[in-house]
C-alpha positions, 0 to 999 in steps of 0.5 A: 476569525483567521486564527479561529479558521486555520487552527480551530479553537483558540483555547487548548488543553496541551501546552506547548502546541505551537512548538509541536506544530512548528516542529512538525511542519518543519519535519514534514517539510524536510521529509517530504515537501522538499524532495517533492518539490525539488523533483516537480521543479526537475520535471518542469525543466524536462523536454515536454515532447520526450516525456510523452514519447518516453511515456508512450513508448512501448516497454514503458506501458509494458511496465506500466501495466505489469505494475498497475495490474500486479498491485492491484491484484495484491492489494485487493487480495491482502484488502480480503486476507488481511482483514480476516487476520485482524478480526482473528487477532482482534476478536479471538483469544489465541496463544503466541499473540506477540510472536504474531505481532510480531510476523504481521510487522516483519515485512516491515523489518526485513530489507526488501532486497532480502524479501526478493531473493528469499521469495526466489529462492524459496518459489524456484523448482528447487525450494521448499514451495517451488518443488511442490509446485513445479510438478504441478504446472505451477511456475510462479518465478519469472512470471506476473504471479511471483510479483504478486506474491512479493507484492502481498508480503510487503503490503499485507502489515499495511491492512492489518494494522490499519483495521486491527484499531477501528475492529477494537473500537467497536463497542461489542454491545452493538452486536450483542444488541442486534443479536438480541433483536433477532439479527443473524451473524451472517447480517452483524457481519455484513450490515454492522460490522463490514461498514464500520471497518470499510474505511480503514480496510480502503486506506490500508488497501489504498497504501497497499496499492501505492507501496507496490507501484513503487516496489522494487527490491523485493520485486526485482529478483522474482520477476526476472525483468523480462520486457514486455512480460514481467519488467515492472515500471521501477525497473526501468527507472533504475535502469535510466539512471545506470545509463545516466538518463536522469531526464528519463528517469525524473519522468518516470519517476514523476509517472509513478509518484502522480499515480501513487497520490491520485491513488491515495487522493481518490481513496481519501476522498471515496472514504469522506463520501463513505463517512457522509453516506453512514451519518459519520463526520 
C-alpha cells in the first residue's frame, strides 16, 4: 500500500527505473535542495530585527518595486507577443525555420552581461534604435522602459517553447469539426484553442516573471542603477556582498528567492484549478 501510494503502480514498462529515480533525486539534490537549504540555514541564523529593517529600508522597496514592476510588464508582454510567435512557427509553413529556432534560443546562448551591454549600446542616442528615437523624445537607456526591454529579451525563449509543444498537440480535427458546425474563427480561437494553451502560456509567463526578478547581467548595464528610480533589487545584493555585508545580502537574496517561488507556486496551483475548471486531470 505504501509503495502503491509513493510510486504508483508497482509494475513498469522501462527497467531500470529505480537507478533513474536514485539518480535523479540525487542530482536535484545536489542542484538544488542543497544550495536552498544551506542558505535558509543561513538565513535562520540572521538578526531578525535587521532583516525587517533592512527590508523596510527605503532603497530596498525602491528596488524591490522597480524589480517587481518591471518584470511583470515584460512578462505580460512576452505572455502576448510570444504566443503569437509559437502559434506562427507552429501553424504556418515559413522558409528559414531553423535559422528561427535558432533566434527564439539565443537568449538563452548568449551570456547576460553580453545581452546588457549589447542593448546599451545598440538603445543610446548613438545606436542603431537609439538615434531614431532620441529625436523623438524617446529615452529608453537609464530608465524603467530599458529594463523592461532586457528583460523581454532574456524571458521571450521561455513562452515560446513552453507553448510551441501544447499548439502542436492540438489535434487539427477539432477546428475543422467546430468550423464544420458553424463556428467562426474569431470563436476557434478564443473558446478552443486559447484555453487549450492558457496553461502552458501561464507557465512560461510564470518562469518568465521569475527569471527577471533575479536578472542582473543583462539588466545592469541599461538601467544605470540610479537609486530610487531604475536600481533593480539584484543590484543591491551584488553591492552588499562587495562591502562584505553577507548578512545583508542572505536576506535579500532570501527576499528574491520567496518571491520567485511564491510565484511560481500560485502559478502552478491556478493551472490545476484551471485543468479541473475545463474537465482536465
Amino acid at each position: 500500500m505504501i509503495k502503491r501510494l509513493f510510486f504508483g503502480s508497482p509494475r513498469f514498462v522501462l527497467p531500470g527505473r529505480g537507478l533513474a529515480l536514485g539518480i535523479t533525486m540525487t542530482y536535484v539534490s545536489l542542484m538544488i535542495m542543497i544550495p536552498v537549504l544551506a542558505l535558509l540555514v543561513k538565513a535562520s541564523q540572521l538578526n531578525g530585527a535587521r532583516a525587517i529593517t533592512l527590508i523596510l529600508d527605503p532603497q530596498v522597496q525602491s528596488a524591490l518595486w522597480v524589480s517587481l514592476s518591471t518584470s511583470a510588464m515584460a512578462a505580460f508582454v512576452n505572455g502576448v507577443f510570444g504566443t503569437i510567435v509559437a502559434w506562427v512557427h507552429v501553424r504556418y509553413p515559413h522558409p528559414g525555420k531553423p535559422i528561427i529556432n535558432a533566434l527564439i534560443d539565443l537568449p538563452f546562448a548568449i551570456p547576460t552581461a553580453v545581452t546588457g551591454i549589447t542593448l546599451t549600446h545598440l538603445l543610446s542616442d548613438h545606436g542603431w534604435v537609439g538615434r531614431v528615437l532620441t529625436p523623438l523624445g524617446w529615452q529608453i537607456n537609464y530608465t524603467w522602459i530599458g529594463i523592461v526591454v532586457a528583460l523581454v529579451f532574456v524571458g521571450l525563449p521561455f513562452v515560446i517553447r513552453s507553448v510551441e509543444p501544447v499548439l502542436a498537440d492540438i489535434d487539427t480535427d477539432i477546428e475543422e469539426a467546430a468550423a464544420t458546425l458553424g463556428a467562426s474563427s474569431r470563436h476557434i480561437t478564443w473558446r478552443i484553442l486559447i484555453p487549450t494553451i492558457f496553461p502552458a502560456i501561464l507557465s512560461g509567463v510564470t518562469v518568465a516573471f521569475a527569471r527577471g526578478l533575479g536578472e542582473y547581467g543583462s539588466v545592469v548595464f541599461i538601467s544605470g542603477n540610479l537609486p530610487y528610480k531604475t536600481e533593480i533589487l539584484p543590484y543591491l545584493i551584488v553591492s552588499k556582498l562587495e562591502q562584505f555585508d553577507y548578512e545583508g545580502a542572505t536576506v535579500l537574496a532570501i527576499l528574491t528567492l520567496a518571491l520567485s517561488f511564491v510565484a511560481l507556486v500560485l502559478a502552478n496551483g491556478l493551472q490545476g484549478w484551471y485543468r479541473r475548471r475545463m474537465g482536465g486531470t
